[in-house]
C-alpha positions as CSV (number, residue, x, y, z in Angstrom):
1,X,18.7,9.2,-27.8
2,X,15.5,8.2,-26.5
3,X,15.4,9.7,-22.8
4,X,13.2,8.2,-20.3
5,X,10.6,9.6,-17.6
6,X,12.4,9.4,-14.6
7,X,10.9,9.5,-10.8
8,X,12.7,10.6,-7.9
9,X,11.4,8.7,-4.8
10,X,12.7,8.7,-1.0
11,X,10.0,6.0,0.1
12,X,7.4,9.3,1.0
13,X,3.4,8.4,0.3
14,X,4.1,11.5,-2.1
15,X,7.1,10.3,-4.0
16,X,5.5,6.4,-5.0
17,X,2.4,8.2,-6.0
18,X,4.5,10.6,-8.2
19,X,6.6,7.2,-9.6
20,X,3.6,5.7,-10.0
21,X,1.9,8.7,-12.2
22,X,6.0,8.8,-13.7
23,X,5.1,4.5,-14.8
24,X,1.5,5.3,-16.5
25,X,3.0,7.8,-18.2
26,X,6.0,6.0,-19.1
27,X,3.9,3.4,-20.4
28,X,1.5,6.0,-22.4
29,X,4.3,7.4,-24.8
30,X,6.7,4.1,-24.9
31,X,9.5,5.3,-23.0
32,X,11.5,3.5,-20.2
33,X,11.3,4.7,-16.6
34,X,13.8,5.1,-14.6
35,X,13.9,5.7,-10.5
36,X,17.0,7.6,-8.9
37,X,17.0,8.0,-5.0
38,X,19.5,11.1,-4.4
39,X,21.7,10.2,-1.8
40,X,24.6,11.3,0.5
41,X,25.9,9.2,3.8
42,X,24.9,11.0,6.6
43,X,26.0,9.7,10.5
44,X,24.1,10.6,13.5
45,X,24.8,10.7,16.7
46,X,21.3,10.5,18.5
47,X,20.2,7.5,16.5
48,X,21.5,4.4,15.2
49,X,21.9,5.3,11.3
50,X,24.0,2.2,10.5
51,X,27.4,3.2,8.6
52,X,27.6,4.2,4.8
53,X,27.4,0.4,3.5
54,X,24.9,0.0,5.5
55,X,22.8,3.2,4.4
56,X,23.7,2.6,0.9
57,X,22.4,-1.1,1.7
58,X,18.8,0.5,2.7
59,X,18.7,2.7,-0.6
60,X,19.2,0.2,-2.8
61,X,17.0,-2.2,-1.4
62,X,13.9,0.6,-1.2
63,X,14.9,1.6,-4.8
64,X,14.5,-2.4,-5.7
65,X,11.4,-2.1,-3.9
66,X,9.7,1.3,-5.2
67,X,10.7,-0.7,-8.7
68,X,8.6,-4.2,-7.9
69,X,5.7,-1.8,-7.1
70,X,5.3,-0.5,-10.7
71,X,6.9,-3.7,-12.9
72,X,4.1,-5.7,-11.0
73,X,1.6,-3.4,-12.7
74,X,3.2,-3.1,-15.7
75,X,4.6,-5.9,-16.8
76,X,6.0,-4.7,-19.9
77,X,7.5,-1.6,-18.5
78,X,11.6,-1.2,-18.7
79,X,12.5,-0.2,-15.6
80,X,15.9,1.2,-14.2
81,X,17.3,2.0,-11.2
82,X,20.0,4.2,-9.7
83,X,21.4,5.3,-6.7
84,X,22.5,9.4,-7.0
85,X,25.1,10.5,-5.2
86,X,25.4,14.2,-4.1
87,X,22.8,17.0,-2.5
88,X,19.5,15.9,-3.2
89,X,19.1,19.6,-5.7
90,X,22.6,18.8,-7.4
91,X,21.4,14.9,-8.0
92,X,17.9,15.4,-8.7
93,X,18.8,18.7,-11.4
94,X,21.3,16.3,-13.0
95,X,18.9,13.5,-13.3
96,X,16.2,16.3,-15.2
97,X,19.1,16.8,-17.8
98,X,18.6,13.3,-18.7
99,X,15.1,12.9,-18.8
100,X,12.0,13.3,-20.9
101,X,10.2,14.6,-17.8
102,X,11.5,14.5,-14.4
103,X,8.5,13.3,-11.5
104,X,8.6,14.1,-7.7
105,X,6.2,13.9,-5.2
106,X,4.8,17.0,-3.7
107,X,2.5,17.7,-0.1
108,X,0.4,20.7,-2.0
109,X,-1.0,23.2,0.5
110,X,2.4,24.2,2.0
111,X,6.0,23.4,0.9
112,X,6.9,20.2,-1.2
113,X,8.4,18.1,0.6
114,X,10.6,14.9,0.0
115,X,13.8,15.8,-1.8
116,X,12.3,19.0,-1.4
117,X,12.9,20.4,2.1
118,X,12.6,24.3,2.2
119,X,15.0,25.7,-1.0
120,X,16.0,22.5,-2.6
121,X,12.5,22.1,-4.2
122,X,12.9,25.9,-5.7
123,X,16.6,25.0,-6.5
124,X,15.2,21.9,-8.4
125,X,12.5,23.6,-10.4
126,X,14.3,26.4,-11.1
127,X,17.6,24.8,-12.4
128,X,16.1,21.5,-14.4
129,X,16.2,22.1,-17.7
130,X,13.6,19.6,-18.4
131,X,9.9,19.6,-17.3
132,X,9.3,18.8,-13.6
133,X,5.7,17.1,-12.6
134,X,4.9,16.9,-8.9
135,X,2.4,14.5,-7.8
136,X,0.8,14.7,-4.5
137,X,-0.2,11.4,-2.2
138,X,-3.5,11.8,-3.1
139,X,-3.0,10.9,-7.0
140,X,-5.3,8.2,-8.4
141,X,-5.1,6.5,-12.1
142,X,-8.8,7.2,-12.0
143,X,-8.3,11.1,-12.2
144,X,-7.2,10.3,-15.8
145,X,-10.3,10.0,-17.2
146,X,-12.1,11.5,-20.5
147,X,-13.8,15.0,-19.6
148,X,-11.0,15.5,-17.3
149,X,-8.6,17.9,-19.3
150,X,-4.9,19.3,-19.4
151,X,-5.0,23.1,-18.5
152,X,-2.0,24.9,-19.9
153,X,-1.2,28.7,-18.6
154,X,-0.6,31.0,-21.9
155,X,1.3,34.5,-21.5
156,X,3.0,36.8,-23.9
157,X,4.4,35.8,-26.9
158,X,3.3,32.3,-28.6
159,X,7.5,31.8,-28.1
160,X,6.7,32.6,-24.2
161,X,4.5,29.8,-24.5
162,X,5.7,27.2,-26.6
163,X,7.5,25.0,-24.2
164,X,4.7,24.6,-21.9
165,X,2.3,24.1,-25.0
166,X,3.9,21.9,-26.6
167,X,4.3,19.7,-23.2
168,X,0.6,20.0,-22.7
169,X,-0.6,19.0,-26.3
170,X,1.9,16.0,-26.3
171,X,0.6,15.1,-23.2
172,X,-3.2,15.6,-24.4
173,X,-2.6,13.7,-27.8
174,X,-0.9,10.6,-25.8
175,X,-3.9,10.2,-23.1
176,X,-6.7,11.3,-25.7
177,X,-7.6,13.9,-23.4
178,X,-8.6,18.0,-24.0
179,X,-6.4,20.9,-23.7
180,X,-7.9,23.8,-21.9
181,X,-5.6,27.1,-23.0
182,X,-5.9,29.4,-20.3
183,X,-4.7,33.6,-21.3
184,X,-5.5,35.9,-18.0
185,X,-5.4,39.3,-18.7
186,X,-5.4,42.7,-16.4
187,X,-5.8,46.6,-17.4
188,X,-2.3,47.9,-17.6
189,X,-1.9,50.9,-16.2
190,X,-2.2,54.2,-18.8
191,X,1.4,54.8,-18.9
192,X,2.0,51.6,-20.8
193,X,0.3,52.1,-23.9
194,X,2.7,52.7,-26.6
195,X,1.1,54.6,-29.7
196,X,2.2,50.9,-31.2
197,X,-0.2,48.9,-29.1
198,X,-3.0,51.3,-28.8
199,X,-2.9,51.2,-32.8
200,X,-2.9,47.1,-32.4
201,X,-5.6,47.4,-29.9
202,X,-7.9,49.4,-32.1
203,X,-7.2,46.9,-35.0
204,X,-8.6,44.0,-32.5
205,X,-11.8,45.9,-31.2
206,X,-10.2,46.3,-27.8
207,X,-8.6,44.2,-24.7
208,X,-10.3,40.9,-24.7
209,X,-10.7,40.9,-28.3
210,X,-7.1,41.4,-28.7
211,X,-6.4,38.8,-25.7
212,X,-8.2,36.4,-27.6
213,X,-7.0,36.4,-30.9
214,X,-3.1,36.9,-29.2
215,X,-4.3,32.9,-27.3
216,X,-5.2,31.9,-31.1
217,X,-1.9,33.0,-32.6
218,X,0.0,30.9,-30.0
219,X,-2.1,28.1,-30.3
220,X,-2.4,28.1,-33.9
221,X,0.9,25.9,-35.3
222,X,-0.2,22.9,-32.4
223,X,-3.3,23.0,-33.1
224,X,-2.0,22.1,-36.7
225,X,0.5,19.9,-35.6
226,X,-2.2,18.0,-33.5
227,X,-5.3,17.9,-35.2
228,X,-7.4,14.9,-33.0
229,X,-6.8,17.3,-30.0
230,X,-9.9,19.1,-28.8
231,X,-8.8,22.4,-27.3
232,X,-10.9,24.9,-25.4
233,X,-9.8,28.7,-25.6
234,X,-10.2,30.2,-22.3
235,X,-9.5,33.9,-22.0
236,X,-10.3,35.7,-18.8
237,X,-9.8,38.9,-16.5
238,X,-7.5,38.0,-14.0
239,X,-4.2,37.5,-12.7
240,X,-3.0,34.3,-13.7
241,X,-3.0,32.3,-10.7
242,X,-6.4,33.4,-9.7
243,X,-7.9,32.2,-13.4
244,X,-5.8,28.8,-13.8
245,X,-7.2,27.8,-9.8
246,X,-10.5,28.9,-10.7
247,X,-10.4,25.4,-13.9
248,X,-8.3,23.9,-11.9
249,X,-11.1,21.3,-11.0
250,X,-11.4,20.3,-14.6
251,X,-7.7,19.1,-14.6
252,X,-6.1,16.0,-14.7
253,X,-2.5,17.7,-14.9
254,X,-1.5,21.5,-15.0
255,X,1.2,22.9,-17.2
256,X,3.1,26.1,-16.5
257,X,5.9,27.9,-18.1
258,X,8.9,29.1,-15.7
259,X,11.1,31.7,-16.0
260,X,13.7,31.7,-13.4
261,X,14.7,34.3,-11.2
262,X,17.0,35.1,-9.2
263,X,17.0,37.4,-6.1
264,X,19.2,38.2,-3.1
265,X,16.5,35.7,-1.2
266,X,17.3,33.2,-4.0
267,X,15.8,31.6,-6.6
268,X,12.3,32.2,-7.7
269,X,10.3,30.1,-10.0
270,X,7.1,32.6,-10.6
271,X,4.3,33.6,-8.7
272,X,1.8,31.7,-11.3
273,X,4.1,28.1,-10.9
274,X,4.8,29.0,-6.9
275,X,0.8,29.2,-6.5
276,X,0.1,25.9,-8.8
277,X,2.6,23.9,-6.8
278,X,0.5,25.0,-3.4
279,X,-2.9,24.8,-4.6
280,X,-4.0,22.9,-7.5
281,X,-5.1,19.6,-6.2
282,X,-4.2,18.1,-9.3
283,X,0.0,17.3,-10.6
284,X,1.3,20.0,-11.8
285,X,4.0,19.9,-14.8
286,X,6.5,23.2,-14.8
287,X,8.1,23.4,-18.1
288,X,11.4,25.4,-18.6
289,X,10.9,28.2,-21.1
290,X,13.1,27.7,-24.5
């Protein structure tokens, strides 16, 4: 089944620049696009909302709209459209499931916004089991350029990783572009070492050394499976947010893992992902670990 990329718009600046990032890319790998607007009937008293034919009237004809605005440019595109029904977090989750990657518009520098008032855009992220890019109003075609590359985040075990790598190098290979790997690394404290990993630290010639060849190892089988792709191994003290905002500025998207968790607050989606969503002036792509 081929899936497509599919954009979830509302009519915000945010969300057409994120379906019109979602229609370059669609173009890019040869996949159809497809534009939901989640969508419940909601009456109100203090204004004149029109009744649920009405509203549903409005939807449709915005989605028709949002649509024109990318078929114009790409002529050749397949383009679909559909009306969700449901909570915009239930709807938009739902709509990930069925997509290659699932694109929403995001404010940066403070909460995403859109479909993603307050929780819902945690809910979102957190439940999709598909990768979710948000695109801020800012987002040009022209930020796609050579020199500018993908930075991917690295942690733990290649497995830890391999979601979010494998998203990044497809990504690279379809726009010809660099992958920067980025591994941050802190000193644990004493109690951690293990007489296991001080043994595997003193075969690598200490912490970075080890750091580095433990970015290697997870990079190793795409760098295989995509040879033409130039990648850049980055390995630096840090915490990981600090270190992926400090390259930020040579990205033209930046891919995270996510681990959900869950607390008595809710769900969480990572401080590393939670900081790339509200800083990194570029999209950023968080991709469900395996």
């Amino acid at each position: 089944m081929t899936r497509p990329i599919t954009a979830g718009v509302d009519g915000s600046e945010e969300s057409l620049a994120g379906l019109a990032w979602a229609a370059r890319e669609a173009v890019r790998r040869g996949l159809p696009l497809r534009v939901v607007h989640a969508w419940r009937f909601q009456q109100h008293d203090a204004i004149d909302a029109g009744d649920e034919d009405t509203q549903a009237q409005w939807v449709r004809d915005g989605l028709a709209e949002a649509a024109r605005s990318v078929t114009e440019k790409h002529p050749g595109l397949e383009v679909t459209t559909d009306v969700v029904e449901g909570t915009p977090a239930e709807a938009l989750v739902a709509a990930a499931a069925e997509a290659e990657t699932l694109v929403l518009g995001s404010r940066g520098h403070g909460r995403v916004i859109g479909f993603l008032l307050g929780s819902v855009g945690q809910q979102v992220i957190a439940g999709a089991t598909r990768p979710v890019v948000l695109v801020r109003s800012g987002d040009q075609a022209s930020n796609e350029v050579a020199g500018h590359e993908i930075v991917v985040g690295q942690q733990g075990d290649p497995e830890d990783s391999a979601a979010a790598l494998r998203f990044a190098f497809e990504t690279a290979a379809a726009r010809g572009a660099a992958v920067r790997a980025v591994r941050a690394w802190t000193l644990p404290p004493l109690f951690a070492y293990s007489p296991g990993s001080l043994k595997l630290l003193d075969e690598a010639g200490g912490l970075e050394p080890y750091e580095k060849k433990a970015l290697a190892d997870a990079l190793k089988p795409w760098r295989e499976r995509f040879p033409d792709v130039h990648v850049v191994e980055h390995v630096e003290m840090g915490s990981g947010g600090q270190v992926l905002l400090s390259v930020a500025g040579r990205a033209q998207l930046m891919v995270v893992g996510r681990r959900a968790h869950r607390s008595a607050v809710g769900v969480r989606i990572g401080s590393v992902a939670h900081g790339m969503l509200h800083h990194a002036d570029c999209p950023v792509a968080v991709v469900p670990h395996e």
